[in-house]
C-alpha positions in Angstrom: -8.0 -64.4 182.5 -8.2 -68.2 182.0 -5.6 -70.5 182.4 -5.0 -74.1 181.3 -4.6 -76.9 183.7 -0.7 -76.9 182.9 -0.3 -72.8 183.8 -2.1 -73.5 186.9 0.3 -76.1 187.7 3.1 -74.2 186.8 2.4 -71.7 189.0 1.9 -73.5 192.0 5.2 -75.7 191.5 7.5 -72.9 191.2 9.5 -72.6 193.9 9.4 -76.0 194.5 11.8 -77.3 192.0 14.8 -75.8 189.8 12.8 -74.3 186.6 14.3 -75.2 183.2 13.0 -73.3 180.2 13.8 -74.7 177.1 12.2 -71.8 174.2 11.4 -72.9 171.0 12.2 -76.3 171.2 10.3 -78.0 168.3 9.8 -81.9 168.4 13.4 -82.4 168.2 15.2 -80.5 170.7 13.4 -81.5 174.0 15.1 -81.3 176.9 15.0 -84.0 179.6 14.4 -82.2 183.1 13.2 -78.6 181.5 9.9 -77.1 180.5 9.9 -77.5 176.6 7.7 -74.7 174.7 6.9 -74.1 171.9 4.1 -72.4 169.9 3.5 -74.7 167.1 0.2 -75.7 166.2 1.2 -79.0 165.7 1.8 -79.5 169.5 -2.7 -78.9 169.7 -2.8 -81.2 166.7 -0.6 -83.9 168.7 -3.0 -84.1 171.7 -6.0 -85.2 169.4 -4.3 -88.7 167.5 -7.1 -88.9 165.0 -7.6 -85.8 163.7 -3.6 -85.7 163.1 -4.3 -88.9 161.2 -7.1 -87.2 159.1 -5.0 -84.2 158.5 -2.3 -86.5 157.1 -4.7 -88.9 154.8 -5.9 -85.4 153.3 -2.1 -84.6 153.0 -2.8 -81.1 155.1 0.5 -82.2 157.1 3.1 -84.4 155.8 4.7 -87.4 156.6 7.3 -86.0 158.5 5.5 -83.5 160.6 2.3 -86.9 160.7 5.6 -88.8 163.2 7.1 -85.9 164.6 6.8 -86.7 168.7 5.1 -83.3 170.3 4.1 -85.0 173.3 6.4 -83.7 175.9 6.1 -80.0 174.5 4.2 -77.2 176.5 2.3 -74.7 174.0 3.0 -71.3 174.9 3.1 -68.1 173.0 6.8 -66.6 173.9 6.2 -62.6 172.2 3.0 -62.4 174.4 3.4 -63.6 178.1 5.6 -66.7 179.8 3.3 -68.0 182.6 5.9 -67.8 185.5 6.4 -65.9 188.2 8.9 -62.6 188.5 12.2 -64.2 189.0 11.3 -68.1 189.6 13.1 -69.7 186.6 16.9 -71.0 187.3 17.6 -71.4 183.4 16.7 -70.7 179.8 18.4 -71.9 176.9 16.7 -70.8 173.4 18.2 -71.5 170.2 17.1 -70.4 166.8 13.8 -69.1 167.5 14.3 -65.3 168.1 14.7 -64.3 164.3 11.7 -66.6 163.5 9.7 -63.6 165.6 8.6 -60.4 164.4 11.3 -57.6 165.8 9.0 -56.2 168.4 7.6 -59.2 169.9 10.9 -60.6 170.3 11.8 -57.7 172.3 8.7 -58.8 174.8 10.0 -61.8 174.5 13.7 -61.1 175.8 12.1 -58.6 178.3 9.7 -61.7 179.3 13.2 -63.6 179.3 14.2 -61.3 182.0 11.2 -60.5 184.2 11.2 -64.5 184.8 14.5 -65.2 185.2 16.0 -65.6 188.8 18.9 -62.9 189.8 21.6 -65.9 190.0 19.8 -67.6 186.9 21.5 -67.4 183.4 20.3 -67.5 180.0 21.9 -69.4 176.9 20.8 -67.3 173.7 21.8 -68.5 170.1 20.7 -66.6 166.8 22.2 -66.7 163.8 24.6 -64.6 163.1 24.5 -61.7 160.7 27.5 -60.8 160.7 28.6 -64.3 159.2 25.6 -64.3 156.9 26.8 -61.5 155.3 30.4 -62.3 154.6 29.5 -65.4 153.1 27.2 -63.1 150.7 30.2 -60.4 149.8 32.3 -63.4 149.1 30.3 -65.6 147.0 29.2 -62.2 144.9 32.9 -61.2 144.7 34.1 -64.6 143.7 30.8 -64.1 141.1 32.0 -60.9 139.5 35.5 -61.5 139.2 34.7 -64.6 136.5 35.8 -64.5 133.1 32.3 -64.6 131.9 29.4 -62.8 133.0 28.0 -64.3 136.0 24.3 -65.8 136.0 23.9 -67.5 139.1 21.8 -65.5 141.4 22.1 -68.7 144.5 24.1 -66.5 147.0 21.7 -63.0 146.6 18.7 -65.3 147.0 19.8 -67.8 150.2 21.4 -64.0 151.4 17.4 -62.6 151.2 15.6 -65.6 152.4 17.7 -65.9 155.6 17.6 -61.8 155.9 13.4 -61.8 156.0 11.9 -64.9 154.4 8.9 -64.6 155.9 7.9 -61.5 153.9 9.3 -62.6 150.9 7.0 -65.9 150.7 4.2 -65.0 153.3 4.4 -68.4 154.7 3.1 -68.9 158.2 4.0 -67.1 161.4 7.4 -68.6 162.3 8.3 -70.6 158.9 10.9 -68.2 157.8 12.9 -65.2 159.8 11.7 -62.5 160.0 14.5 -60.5 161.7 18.1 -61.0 161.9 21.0 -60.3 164.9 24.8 -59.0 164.9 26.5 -59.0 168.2 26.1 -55.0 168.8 22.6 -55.4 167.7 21.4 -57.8 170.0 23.5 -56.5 173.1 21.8 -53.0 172.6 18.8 -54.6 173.0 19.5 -56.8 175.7 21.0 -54.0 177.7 18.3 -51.7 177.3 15.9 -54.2 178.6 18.3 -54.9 181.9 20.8 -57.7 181.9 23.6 -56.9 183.5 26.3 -59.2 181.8 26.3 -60.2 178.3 29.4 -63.2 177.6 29.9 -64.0 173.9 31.0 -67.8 173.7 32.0 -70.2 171.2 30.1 -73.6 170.0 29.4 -75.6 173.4 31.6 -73.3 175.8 30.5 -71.3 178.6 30.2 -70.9 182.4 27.1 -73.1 182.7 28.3 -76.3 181.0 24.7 -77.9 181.2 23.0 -75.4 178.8 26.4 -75.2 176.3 26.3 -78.9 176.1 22.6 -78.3 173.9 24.5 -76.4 170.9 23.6 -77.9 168.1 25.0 -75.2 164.9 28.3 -74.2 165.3 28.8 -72.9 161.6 26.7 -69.9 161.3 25.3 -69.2 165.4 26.3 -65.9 167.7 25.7 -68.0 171.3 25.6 -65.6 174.4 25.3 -66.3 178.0 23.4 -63.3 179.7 22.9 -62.9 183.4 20.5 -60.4 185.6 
């Protein structure tokens, strides 16, 4: 099987430093001192400057994603394979990228999560939560019904729907819309059948490893769980 320059790299340094994984991290969220990854096309695009400018003069890509800065960013498919040893990585944070993957392959992916990480290593998972989702929805319909006059806004079904499975409602790209959603007994199933052994629920920027709860960035709508081998 081939590998690119970087997994080779990879591969040979572990075990000589403290691996950082940072999943999903867009060109935003990049972590100083972690291995930022991502699967976006746009981290290809950004390693070939003048065909990202021809892509933007023929307004294929926008303005925004024409400056966004993918340079420190690592392509890697996360549902298929993460190129690192059985238990060599320290830490994983990941936030906001496991409903943007089909329900299967993000079942890989957690079980990749696991195979990787060390036995003292942790992981910092946040989804969004949908449990909290779903209030909002019985509210804002409740408080809809209960007017005078017969409601006609349809805002909280839609935004309810979208967040739910958007990306088969408007078959945009792989990763554009989510495509399944989490609750707290849902997602510990899972993460018990695959093999962690402790599963913490935290609040917004709280937990045992203060480095990785210091990254939380939504603390509205997010379930955040720290989950151990």
């Amino acid at each position: 099987m081939y590998l690119s320059k970087w997994r080779m790299k990879t591969i040979r340094n572990q075990g000589q430093r403290e691996v950082k994984l940072n999943i999903g991290c867009g060109p935003t969220g990049q972590i100083k001192g972690f291995d930022n990854l991502d699967n976006s096309p746009s981290v290809l695009l950004s390693r070939i400057p003048v065909l990202k400018l021809a892509f933007y003069k023929l307004r294929i890509i926008n303005k925004h994603q024409y400056k966004a800065d993918w340079s420190g960013v690592i392509r890697c498919d996360v549902g298929r394979r993460l190129p690192y040893r059985n238990e060599k990585v320290d830490k994983i944070y990941t936030s906001h990228l496991l409903e943007h993957i089909p329900q299967k392959k993000g079942v890989r992916f957690l079980r990749e999560c696991h195979r990787v990480l060390k036995k003292d290593g942790i992981m910092r998972l946040v989804v969004p939560d949908l449990l909290w989702h779903a209030e909002r929805y019985v509210n804002r319909t409740k408080a809809l019904i209960q007017l005078s006059a017969l409601p006609d806004d349809r805002k909280a079904h839609d935004t309810f729907l979208k967040t739910m499975y958007g990306a088969y409602l408007n078959k945009e790209r792989y990763g554009a819309e989510h495509c399944y959603m989490y609750d707290l007994p849902t997602l510990a199933s899972v993460l018990k059948e695959i093999g962690f052994q402790s599963i913490r629920k935290c609040q917004y920027q709280e937990g045992e490893d203060e480095e990785l709860a210091t990254y939380d960035s939504r603390p509205e709508d997010s379930l955040y769980l720290e989950i151990t081998n």
